[in-house]
C-alpha positions, 0 to 999 in steps of 0.5 A: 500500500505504502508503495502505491501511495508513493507511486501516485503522489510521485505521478501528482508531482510530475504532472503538476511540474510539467503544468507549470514549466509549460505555463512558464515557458509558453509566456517566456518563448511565445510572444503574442500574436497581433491583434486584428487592429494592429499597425500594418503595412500600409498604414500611415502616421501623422508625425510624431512630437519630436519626429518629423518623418519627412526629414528621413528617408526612411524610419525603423521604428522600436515600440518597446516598453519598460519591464517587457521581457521581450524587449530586454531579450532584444536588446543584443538585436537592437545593438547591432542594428545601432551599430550598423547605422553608426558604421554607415550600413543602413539607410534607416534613421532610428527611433525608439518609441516607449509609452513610459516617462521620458526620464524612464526613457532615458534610464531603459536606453543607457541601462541597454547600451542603445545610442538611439534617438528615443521619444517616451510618452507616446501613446503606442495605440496612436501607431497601432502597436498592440504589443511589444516589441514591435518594429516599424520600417516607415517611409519618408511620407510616413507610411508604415512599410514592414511591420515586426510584431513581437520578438523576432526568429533570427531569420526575421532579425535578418530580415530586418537588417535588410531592409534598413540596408535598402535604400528607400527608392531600391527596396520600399516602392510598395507595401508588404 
């Protein structure tokens, strides 16, 4: 009897581990998928306070925020995006948009080592960002022409630094 009893409580602990680690891996290594509303290529945006679109030709746009893990986990990513355009490689400006305070802003992009143009305090809804992290390629007249919704593969990482290497008149002629 005291056999089966410590057969079955062993089961009941097993079961319950395998629970929990597959609930705490799928919020850890998942991220969500985009909401029906979500921004999309195509769309367009009025300027932003502190960003004049026209003045670039053309944007990747960071929607990060403080305390997302995604976004933390990106940072590497991100990094070598910066370096890339100190190093005259890409044809993208960058921007780095964050709903939280300026000065929590500022605290997020030294703490990650991003030498990046970040604006805090924008509503992320106003660009249809429903989720971070969320990538945006915007053209000059600030049409939004790829979208990247969530932590990227390293096959969309790739693709990301692609298209900021392409020059708005070769690579962004249509959306999609």
């Amino acid at each position: 009897m005291k056999g089966k009893i410590e057969v079955a409580a062993n089961i009941i602990v097993i079961v319950f581990a395998v629970i929990v680690g597959s609930v705490f891996l799928k919020d850890r290594f998942s991220s969500a998928a985009p909401e029906p509303d979500s921004v999309k290529a195509g769309d367009k945006f009025a300027n932003l306070d502190g960003w004049d679109w026209g003045a670039h030709d053309q944007t990747l746009v960071l929607g990060l925020r403080k305390g997302c893990h995604f976004c933390e986990d990106s940072a590497p990513f991100y990094q070598r995006l910066v370096a890339q355009q100190q190093q005259g490689g890409s044809h993208s400006s960058l921007l780095a948009v964050f709903p939280d305070s300026a000065d929590t802003v500022k605290e997020v992009v030294q703490s990650e080592g991003l030498e990046i143009h970040a604006l805090g305090g924008v509503p992320l809804e106003r660009l249809k960002i429903s989720g971070t992290p969320t990538l945006l390629l915007v053209d000059r007249s600030g049409t939004v022409r790829k979208a990247w919704i969530g932590m990227l593969s390293p096959r969309q990482e790739l693709e990301v630094m692609r298209a900021t290497t392409a020059t708005a008149a070769s690579g962004l002629k249509s959306p999609g």
